[in-house]
C-alpha positions in Angstrom: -20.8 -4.0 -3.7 -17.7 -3.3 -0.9 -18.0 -1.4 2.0 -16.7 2.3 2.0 -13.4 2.6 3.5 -13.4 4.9 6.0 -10.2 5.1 8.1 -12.5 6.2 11.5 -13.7 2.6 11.5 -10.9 0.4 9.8 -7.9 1.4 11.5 -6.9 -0.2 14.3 -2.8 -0.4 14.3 0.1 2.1 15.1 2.3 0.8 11.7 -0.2 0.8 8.5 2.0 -0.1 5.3 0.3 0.8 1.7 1.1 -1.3 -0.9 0.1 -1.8 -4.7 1.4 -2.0 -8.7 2.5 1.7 -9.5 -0.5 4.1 -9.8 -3.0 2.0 -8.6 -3.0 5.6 -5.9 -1.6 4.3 -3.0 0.3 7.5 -1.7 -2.9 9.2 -2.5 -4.9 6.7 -0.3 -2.0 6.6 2.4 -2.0 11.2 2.6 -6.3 10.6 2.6 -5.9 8.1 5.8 -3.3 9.9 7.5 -5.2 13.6 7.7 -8.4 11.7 8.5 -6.7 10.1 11.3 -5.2 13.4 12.1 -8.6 15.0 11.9 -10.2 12.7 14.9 -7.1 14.0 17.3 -4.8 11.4 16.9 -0.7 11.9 16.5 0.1 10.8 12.8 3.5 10.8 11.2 3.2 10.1 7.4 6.5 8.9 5.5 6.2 8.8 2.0 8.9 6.8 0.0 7.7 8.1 -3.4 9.9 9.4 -5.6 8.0 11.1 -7.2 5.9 12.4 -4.0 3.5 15.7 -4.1 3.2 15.7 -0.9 5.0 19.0 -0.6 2.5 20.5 -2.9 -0.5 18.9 -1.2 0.6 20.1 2.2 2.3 23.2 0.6 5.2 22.8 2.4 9.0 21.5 2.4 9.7 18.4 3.2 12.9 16.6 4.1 13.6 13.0 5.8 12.8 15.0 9.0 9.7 14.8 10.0 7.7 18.2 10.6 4.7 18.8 11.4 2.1 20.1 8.8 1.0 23.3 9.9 -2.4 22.9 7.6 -3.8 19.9 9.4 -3.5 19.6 13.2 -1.6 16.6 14.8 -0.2 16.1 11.4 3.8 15.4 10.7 5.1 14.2 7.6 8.6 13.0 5.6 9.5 12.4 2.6 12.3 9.6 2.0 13.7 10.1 -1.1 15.0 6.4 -1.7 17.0 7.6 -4.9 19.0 9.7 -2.8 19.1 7.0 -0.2 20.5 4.4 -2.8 22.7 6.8 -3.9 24.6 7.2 -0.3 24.0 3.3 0.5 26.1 2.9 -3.2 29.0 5.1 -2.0 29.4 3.7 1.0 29.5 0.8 -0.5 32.1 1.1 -3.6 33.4 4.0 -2.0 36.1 1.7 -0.3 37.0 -0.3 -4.0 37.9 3.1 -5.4 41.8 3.4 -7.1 42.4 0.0 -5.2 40.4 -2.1 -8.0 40.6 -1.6 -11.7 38.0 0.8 -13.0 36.3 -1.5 -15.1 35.5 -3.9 -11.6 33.9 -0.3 -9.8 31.9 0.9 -13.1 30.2 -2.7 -12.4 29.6 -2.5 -8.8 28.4 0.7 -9.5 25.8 -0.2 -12.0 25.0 -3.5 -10.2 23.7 -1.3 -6.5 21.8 1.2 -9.5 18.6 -1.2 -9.8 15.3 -1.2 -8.4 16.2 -3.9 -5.1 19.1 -1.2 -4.4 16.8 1.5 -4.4 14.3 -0.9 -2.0 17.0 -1.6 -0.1 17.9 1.3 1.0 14.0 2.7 1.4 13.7 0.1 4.0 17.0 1.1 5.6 15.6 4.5 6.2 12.3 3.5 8.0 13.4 0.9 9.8 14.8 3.4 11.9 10.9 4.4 12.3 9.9 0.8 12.8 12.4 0.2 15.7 12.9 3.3 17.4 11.1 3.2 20.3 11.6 7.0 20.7 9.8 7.6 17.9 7.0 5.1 18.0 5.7 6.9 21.3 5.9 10.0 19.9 2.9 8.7 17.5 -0.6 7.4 17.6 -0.2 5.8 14.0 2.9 6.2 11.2 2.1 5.4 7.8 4.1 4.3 5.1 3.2 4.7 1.7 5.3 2.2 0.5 6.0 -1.5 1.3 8.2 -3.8 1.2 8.6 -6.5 -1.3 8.5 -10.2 -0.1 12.0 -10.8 -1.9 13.8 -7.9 0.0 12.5 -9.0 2.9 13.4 -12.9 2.5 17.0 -11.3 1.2 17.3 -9.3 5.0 17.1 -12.7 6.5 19.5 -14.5 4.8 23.4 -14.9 6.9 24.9 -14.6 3.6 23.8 -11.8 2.4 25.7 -9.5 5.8 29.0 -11.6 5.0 30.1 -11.2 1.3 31.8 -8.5 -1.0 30.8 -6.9 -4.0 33.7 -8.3 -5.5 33.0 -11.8 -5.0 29.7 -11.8 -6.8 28.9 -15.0 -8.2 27.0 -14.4 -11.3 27.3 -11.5 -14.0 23.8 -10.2 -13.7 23.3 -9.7 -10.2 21.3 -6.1 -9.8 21.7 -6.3 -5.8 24.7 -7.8 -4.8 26.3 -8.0 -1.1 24.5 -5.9 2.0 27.9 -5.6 3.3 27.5 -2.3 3.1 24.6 -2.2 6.1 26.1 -5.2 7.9 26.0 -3.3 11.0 22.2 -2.9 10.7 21.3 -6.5 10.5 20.2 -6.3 14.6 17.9 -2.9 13.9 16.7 -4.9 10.5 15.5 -8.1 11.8 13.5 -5.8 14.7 11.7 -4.1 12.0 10.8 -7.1 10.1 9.7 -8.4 13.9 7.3 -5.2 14.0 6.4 -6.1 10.6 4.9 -9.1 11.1 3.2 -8.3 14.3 -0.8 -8.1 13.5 -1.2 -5.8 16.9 1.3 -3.3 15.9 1.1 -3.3 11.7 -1.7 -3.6 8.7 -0.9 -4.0 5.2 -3.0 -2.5 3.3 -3.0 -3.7 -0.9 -4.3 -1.1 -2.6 -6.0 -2.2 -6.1 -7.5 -0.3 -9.5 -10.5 -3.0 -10.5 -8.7 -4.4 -13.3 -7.2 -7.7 -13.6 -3.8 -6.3 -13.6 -3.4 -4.6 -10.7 -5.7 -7.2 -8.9 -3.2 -10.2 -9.5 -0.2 -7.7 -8.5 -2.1 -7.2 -4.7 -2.3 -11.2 -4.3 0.9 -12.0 -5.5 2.3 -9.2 -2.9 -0.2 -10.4 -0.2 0.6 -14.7 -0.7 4.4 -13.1 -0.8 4.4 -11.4 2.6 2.0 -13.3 4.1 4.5 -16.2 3.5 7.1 -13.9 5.3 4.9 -14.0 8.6 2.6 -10.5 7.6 -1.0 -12.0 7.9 -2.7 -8.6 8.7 -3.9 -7.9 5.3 -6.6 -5.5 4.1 -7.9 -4.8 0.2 -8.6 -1.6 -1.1 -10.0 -1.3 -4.7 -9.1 2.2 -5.3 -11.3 3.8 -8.1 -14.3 2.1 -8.2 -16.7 3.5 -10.8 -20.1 3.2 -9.1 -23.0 5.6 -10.9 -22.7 5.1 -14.7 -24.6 7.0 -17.2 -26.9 4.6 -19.2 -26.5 7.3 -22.2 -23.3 7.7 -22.2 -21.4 5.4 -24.1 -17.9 5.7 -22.7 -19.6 5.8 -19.0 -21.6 2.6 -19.8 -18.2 0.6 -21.0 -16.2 2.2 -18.1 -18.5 0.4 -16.0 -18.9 -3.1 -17.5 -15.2 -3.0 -18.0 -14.6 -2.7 -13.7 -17.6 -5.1 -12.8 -15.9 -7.8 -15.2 -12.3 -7.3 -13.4 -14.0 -7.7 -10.4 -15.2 -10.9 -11.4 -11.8 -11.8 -12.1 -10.6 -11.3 -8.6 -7.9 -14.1 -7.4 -8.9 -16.5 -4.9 -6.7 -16.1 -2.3 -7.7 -12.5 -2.6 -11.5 -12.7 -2.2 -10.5 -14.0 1.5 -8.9 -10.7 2.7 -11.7 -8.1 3.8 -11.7 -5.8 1.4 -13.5 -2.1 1.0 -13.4 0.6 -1.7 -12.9 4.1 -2.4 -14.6 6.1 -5.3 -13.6 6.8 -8.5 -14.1 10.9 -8.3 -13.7 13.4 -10.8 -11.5 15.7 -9.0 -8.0 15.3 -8.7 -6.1 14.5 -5.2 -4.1 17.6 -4.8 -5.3 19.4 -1.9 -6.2 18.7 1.5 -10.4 19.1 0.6 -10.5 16.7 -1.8 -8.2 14.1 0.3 -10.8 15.2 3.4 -13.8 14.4 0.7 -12.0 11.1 -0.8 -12.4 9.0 2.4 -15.4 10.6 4.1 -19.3 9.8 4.1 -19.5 12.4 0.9 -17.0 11.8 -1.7 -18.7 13.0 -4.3 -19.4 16.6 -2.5 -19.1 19.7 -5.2 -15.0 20.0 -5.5 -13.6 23.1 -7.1 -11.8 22.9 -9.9 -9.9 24.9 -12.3 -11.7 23.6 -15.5 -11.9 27.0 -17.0 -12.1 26.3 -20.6 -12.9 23.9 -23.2 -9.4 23.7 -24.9 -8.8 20.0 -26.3 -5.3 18.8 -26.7 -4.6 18.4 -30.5 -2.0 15.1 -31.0 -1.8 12.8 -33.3 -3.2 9.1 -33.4 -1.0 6.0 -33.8 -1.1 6.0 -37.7 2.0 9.2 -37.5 3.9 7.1 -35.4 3.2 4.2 -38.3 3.9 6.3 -41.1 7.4 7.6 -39.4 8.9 4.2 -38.9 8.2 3.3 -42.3 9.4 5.9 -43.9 12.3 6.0 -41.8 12.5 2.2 -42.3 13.7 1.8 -38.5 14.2 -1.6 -38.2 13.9 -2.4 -34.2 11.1 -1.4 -32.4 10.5 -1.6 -28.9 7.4 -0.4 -26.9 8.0 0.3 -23.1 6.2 1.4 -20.5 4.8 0.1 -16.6 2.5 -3.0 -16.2 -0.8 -2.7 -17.4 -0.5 0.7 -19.8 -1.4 -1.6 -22.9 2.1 -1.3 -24.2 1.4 -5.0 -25.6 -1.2 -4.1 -27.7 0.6 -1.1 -29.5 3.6 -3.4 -30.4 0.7 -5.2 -31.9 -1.1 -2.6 -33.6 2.2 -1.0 -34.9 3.2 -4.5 -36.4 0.1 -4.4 -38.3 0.5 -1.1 -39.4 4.1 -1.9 -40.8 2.8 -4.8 -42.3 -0.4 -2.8 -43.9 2.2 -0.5 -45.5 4.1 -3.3 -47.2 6.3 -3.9 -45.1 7.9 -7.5 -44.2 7.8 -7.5 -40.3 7.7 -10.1 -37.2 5.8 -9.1 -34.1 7.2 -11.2 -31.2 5.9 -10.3 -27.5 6.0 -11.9 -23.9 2.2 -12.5 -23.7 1.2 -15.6 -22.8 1.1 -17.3 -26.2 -2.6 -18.5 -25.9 -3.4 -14.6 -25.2 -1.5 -13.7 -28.4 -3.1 -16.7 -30.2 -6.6 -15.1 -29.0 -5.7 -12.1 -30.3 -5.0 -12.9 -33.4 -7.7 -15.4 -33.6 -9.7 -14.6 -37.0 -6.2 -15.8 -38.3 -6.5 -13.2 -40.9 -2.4 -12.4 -40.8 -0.9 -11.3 -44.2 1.9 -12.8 -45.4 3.9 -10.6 -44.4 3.5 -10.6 -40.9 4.9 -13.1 -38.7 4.3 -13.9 -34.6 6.3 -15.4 -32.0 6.1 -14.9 -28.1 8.5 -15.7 -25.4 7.3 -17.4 -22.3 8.6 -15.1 -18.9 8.4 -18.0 -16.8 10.1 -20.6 -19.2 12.9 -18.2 -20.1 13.5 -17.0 -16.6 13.9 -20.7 -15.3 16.3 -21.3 -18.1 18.5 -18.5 -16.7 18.2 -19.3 -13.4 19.5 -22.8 -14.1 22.0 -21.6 -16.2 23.4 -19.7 -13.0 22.8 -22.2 -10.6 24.6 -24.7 -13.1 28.1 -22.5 -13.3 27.8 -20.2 -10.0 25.9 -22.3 -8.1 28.9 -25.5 -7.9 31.0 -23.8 -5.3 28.5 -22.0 -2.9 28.0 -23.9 0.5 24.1 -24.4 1.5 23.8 -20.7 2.6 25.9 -19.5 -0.5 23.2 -21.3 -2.1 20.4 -19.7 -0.7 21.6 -16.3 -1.2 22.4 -17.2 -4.8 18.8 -18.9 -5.6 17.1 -15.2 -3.3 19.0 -13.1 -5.7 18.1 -14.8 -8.8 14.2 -14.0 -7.5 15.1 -10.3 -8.4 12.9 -8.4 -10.7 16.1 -7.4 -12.6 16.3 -11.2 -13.3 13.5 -11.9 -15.5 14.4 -8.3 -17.6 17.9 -9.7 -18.4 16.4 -13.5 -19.3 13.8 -11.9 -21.4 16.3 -9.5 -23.0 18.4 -12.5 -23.6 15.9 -14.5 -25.7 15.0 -11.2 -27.4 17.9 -11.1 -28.6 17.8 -14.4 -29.8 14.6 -13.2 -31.9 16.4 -10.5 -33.4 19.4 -12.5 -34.3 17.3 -15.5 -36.5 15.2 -11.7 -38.0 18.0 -10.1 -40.4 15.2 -9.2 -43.1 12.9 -7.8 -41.7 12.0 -5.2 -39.1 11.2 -6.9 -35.7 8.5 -4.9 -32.9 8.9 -6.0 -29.6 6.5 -5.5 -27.0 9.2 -5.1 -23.9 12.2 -2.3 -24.0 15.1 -3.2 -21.6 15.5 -0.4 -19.5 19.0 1.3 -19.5 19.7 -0.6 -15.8 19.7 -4.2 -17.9 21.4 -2.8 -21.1 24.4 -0.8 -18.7 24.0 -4.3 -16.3 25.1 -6.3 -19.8 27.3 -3.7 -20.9 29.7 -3.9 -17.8 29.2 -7.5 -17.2 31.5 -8.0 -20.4 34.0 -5.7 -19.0 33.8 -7.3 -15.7 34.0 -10.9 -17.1 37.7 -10.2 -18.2 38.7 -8.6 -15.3 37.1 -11.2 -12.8 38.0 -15.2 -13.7 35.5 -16.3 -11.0 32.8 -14.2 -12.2 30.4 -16.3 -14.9 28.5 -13.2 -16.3 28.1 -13.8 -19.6 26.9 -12.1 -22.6 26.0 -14.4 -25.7 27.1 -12.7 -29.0 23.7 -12.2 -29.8 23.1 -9.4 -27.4 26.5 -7.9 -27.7 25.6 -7.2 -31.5 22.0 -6.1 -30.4 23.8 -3.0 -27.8 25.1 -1.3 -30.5 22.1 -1.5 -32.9 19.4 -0.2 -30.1 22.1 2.8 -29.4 21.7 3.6 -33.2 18.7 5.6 -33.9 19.1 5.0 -37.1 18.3 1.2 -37.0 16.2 1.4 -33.5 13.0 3.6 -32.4 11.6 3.1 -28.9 7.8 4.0 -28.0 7.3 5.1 -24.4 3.3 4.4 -23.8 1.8 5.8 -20.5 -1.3 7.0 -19.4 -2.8 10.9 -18.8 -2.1 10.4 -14.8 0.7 11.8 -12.5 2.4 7.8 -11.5 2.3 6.9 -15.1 3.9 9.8 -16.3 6.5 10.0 -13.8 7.3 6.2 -13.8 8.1 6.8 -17.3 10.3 9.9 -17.3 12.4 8.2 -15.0 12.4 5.1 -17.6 13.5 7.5 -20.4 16.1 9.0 -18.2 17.3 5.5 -17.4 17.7 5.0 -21.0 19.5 8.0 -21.9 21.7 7.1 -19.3 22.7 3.9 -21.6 22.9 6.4 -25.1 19.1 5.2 -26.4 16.8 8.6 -27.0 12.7 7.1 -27.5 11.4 8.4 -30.3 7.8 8.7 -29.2 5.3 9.0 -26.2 2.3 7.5 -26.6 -0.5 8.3 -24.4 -2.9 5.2 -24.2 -6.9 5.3 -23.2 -6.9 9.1 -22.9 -10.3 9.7 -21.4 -9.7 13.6 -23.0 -9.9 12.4 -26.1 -13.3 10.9 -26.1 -16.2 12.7 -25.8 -17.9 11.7 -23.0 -20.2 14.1 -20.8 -20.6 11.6 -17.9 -20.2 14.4 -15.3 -17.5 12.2 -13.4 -15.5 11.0 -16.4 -15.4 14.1 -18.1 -14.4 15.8 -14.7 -11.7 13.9 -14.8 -10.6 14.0 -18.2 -9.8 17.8 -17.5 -7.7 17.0 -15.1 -5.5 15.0 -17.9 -4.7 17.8 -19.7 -2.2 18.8 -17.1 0.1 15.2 -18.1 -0.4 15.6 -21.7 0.6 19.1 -21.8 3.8 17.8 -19.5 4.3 15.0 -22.1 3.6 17.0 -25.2 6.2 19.9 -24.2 8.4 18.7 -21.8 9.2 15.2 -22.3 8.5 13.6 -25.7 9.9 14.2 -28.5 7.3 13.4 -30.8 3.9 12.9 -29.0 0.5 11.0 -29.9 -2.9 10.0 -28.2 -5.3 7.2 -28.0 -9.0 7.5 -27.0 -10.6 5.7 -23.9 -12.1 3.2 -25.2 -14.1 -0.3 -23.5 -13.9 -2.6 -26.3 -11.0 -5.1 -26.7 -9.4 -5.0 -30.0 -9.2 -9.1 -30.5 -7.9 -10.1 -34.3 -6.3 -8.3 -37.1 -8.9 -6.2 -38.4 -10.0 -4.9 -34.9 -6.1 -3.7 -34.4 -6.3 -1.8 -37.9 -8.7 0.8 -35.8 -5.3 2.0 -34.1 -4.1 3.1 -37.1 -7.1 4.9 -38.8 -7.3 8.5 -39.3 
């Protein structure tokens, strides 16, 4: 159906940039391109931005921002950024000035505002820029990969005047996760060079890496309309994963097929345009330089060792123990969390049902699009006891945005304005409008126990919490926090009253996505209860040679979750049928 990719014929730039939703395998795809390229002679420098990198175990050895060359695979030199640590420096240097000059109150919420996800970008694309525009070190190399790129809105921020001229201080609305690059203002020359290099088709590719499903695919064109609006038109799809020899006895396999080929049908416009080749979905795991070698070559499917030296299956629960403790706990707020695309939708779903099942009186409320939830509750079979609502992303976030732009927007000048209205497109934005009207929910719902399908992480609930504090300190400031979600921060910190569900999948991005989402919680006094671990292909019992090879290589992130990070664990099977309509849902919870 695609071509192959094979990096011997595709690559043709000195910058390639890898980019894709989180754990489509776009650091695996960038270490597979980079030691092929090495392989045919050429001078590579691979720079990973991943916090959660493995590249040191891959290329068993230490790495550091430095790069160093990989003694394993000739012509080879890597880094690893570690933009956590970056943000962290970027925030000192930042509020480091503010400290005992400014009440403590003001610093706790500059603090919090450079801790969210743009920070962190920020400050990733402060270290390679360095990369992008050092001449020095671009003739050093053939090609330097990055394994991360970035976003269209950090991009659009970097160009804006305003955003080099302001304080922290002076931010002009309450929820702000980014606030002033004062802190970089020197930088703005070697910035706008890198953003020049960028956008260059001779000198950079951008490469969208995709899973086929319909999530990931609409993440790769929103990225690729984004940044080609920004001037990057040298675009190339990946669909990473692609099942391609199903077998016709095996249930599971025969599903895991149908379910890609109808994704693929699904594919955006805008994104059929951009060439677009594949990589296989293999039954080894990407942790050593053979099966990276195999991954992109003319035999990815070659005989991979691996350690699948027993039989040993996994025993956790199913959903119905996670049921059964809430209800006999009679927690009254529920929140599943997790990435894009782990199904943490349909669990706050199925766990309303189960409530409801058990007696009790309960009101599901999600942000799915409401003719989705309407579809999936279509046989209109809902108890009495069980109520829906949704909340539209789109309508709540413009709602917010005006609000803003109604108080904080009146005394900004054009390019105030425009920094204001670039700042608003943060992701933090939509989490703190959605967490709004959830609270909103939970407010009208005194009687009954509410499950909603999106946690705020700790970033939005600390955001809030400091917001307050900061909106006495600061007259100009118009953060605001409605009473509604004041009385909500104290209920979710109680575990009493609140249980949060942390749903991932058996695979290394997943997982490590959502450790760092519990630690964010804990961080604002909220412990989840439970790990879920959705469409477990280990606990099926398929003997399709490649699904079942890769089902082994689970165990290794359910044995992580099981004993190191949950404190309660369960499992969900693989499975290829969509549970549409109440009694379909009920399945969850069976024994």
């Amino acid at each position: 159906m695609y071509e192959s990719f094979n990096p011997k014929q595709v690559v043709q730039t000195p910058f390639l940039f890898f980019t894709g939703k989180g754990g489509v395998g776009k650091t695996s795809v960038a270490c597979a391109t980079a030691v092929s390229l090495a392989d045919q002679g050429k001078k590579v420098l691979l720079v990973s931005t991943d916090p959660a990198s493995n590249l040191q175990d891959v290329f068993k050895i230490e790495l550091t921002s430095d790069p160093v060359e990989i003694p394993s695979v000739n012509n080879l030199f890597a880094c690893n950024i570690d933009p956590e640590e970056a943000a962290k420096t970027y925030r000192e240097k930042t509020v480091g000035p503010y400290r005992g000059k400014l009440p403590d109150s003001v610093v706790t919420q500059m603090e919090e505002q450079l801790s969210g996800a743009c920070t962190v970008e920020i400050a990733a694309f402060d270290e390679f820029s360095h990369l992008l525009a050092d001449d020095t070190i671009v003739k050093q190399y053939d090609h330097v990969l990055f394994d991360t790129a970035p976003t269209g809105h950090t991009l659009r921020l970097l160009q804006l005047p305003t955003a080099w001229s302001g304080f922290l201080q002076e931010s002009t609305h309450g929820a702000s996760c980014l606030g002033p690059l004062s802190g970089l203002g020197e930088k703005k020359d070697l910035y706008a060079q890198a953003v020049r290099s960028l956008s260059n088709g001779e000198k950079t590719t951008l490469i969208l890496v995709s899973r086929p499903d319909v999530s990931s695919l609409e993440e790769a064109n929103r990225a690729s309309l984004e940044l080609k609006d920004i001037g990057i038109q040298n675009q190339l799809l990946i669909i990473n994963g692609l099942f391609q020899t199903q077998s016709p006895n095996d249930e599971v396999s025969t599903a895991f097929y149908e379910r890609q080929q109808k994704a693929l049908t699904k594919t955006p416009v805008e994104l059929k345009q951009i060439k677009t080749l594949s990589v296989p979905y293999v039954s080894y795991s990407l942790t050593d330089m053979d099966s990276l070698r195999h991954l992109v070559s003319d035999k990815p499917f070659a005989e991979i060792e691996e350690n699948s030296d027993d039989n040993e299956i996994i025993p956790l629960p199913g959903l119905n123990e996670i049921i059964d403790d809430f209800s006999a706990k009679n927690t009254r707020v529920i929140f599943t969390m997790g990435k894009g695309g782990v199904g943490k939708t349909t669990i706050a779903s199925a766990i309303a049902v189960g409530l409801s099942e058990k007696g009790h009186k309960v009101h599901l409320t999600t942000t799915d699009p409401a003719a989705h939830l309407a579809y999936t509750f279509k046989d209109g079979a809902l108890k009495d006891n069980l109520s829906i609502s949704s909340i539209n992303p789109k309508t709540e976030v413009e709602k917010y945005k005006q609000e803003v732009l109604s108080v904080a927007g009146k005394e900004q000048d054009e390019e105030g304005l425009a920094y204001l209205k670039e700042d608003l497109e943060s992701p933090c934005t939509e989490e703190i409008a959605l967490f709004k009207a959830f609270a909103n929910m939970v407010e009208k719902s005194q009687d009954e126990i509410v499950v909603i399908d999106t946690a705020p992480t700790g970033h939005t609930l600390l955001l809030l919490d400091s917001t307050e504090t900061y909106h006495k300190e600061i007259s100009r400031s118009t953060g605001d926090v409605p009473d509604s979600v004041k009385k909500l921060l104290p209920r979710l910190r109680n575990p009493k009253e609140t249980g949060v569900v942390i749903v991932t999948l058996a695979e290394a991005t997943p997982v490590l996505e959502a450790t760092r989402l519990q630690e964010d919680l804990k961080r604002a006094q909220i412990v989840p209860k439970w790990w879920l671990i959705n469409q477990s292909l280990h606990a099926t019992e398929t003997k399709d040679p490649i699904l079942a090879g890769r089902a082994n290589t689970e165990k290794r992130w359910i044995k992580k979750v099981s004993d190191e990070l949950a404190e309660k664990a369960a499992i969900i099977p693989w499975t290829g049928e969509e549970k549409i309509g109440y009694a379909k849902l009920k399945d969850y919870i069976r024994n």
